[in-house]
C-alpha positions as a Markdown table, in Angstrom:
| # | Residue | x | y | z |
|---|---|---|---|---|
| 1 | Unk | 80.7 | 45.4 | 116.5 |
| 2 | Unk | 81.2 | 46.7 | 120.2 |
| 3 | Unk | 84.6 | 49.0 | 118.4 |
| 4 | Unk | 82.2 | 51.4 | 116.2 |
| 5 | Unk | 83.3 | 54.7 | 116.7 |
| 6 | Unk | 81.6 | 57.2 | 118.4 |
| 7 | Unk | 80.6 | 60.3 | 117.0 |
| 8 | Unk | 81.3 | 62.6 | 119.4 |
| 9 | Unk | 80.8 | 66.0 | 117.7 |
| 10 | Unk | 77.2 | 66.7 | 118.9 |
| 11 | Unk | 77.6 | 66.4 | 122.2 |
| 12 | Unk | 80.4 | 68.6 | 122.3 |
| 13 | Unk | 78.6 | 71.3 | 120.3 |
| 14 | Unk | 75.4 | 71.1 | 123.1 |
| 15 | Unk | 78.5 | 71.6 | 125.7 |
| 16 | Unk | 79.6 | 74.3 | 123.5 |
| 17 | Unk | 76.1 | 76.2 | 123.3 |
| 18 | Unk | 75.5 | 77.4 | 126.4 |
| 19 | Unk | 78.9 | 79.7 | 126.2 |
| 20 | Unk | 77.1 | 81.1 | 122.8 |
| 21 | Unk | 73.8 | 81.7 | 124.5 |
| 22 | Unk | 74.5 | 86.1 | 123.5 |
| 23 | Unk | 74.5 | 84.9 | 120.4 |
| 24 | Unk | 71.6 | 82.6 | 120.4 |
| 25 | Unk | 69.6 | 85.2 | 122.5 |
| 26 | Unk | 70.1 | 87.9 | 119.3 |
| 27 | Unk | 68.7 | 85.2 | 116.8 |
| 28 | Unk | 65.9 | 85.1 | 118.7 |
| 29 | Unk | 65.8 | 88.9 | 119.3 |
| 30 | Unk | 66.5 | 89.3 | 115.5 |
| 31 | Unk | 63.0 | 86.7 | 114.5 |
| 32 | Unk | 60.3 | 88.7 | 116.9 |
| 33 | Unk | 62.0 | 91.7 | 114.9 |
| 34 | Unk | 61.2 | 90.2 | 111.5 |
| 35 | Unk | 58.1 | 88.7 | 112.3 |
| 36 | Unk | 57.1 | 92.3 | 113.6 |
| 37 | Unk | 57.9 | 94.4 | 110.7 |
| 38 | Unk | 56.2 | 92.1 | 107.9 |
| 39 | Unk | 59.2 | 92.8 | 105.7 |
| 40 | Unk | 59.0 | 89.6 | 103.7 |
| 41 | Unk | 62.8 | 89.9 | 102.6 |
| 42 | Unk | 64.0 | 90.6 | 106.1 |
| 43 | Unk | 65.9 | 87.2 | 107.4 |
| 44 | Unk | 68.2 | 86.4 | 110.4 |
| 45 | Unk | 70.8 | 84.1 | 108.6 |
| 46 | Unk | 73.6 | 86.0 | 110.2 |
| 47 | Unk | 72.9 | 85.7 | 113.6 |
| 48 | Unk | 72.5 | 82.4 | 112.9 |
| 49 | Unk | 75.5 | 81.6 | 111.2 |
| 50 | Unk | 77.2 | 84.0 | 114.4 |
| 51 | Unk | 75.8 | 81.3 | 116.8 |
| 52 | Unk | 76.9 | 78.5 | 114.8 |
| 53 | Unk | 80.6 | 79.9 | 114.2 |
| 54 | Unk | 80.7 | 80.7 | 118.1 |
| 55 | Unk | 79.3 | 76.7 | 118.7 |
| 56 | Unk | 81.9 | 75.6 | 115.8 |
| 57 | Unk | 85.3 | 77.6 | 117.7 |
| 58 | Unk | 84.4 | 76.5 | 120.5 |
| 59 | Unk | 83.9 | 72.7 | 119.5 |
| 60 | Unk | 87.0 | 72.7 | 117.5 |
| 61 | Unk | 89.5 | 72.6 | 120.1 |
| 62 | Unk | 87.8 | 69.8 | 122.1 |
| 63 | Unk | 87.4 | 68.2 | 118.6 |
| 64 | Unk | 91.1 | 68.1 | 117.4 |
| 65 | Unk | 91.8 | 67.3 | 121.1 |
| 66 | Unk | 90.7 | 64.0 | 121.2 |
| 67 | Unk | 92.2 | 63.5 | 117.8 |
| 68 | Unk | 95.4 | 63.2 | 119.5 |
């Protein structure tokens, strides 16, 4: 069937990433950190939800847009 939707949602959120790329760089920053102090209960799940959410608002609008 050549009418399939397309799924258009991940390549709007690899458009969308490079505007987050703060965010992404203070993952990153935040793992070396970890991974440096040993502390076995340390983790870097907010950073990484803060990238996501910044990827998610900024897919969103060009989400609901083609919605339209």
């Amino acid at each position: 069937m050549d009418d399939d939707p397309v799924d258009t949602k991940p390549t709007i959120e690899e458009a969308c990433k490079p505007g987050c790329s703060q965010r992404w760089a203070d993952y990153e920053a935040c793992i070396k950190r970890v991974a440096a102090s040993g502390d076995e209960e340390a983790h870097c799940t907010g950073q990484y939800l803060d990238f996501w959410k910044c990827v998610d608002a900024c897919a969103a609008k060009k989400i609901f847009e083609q919605l339209k």
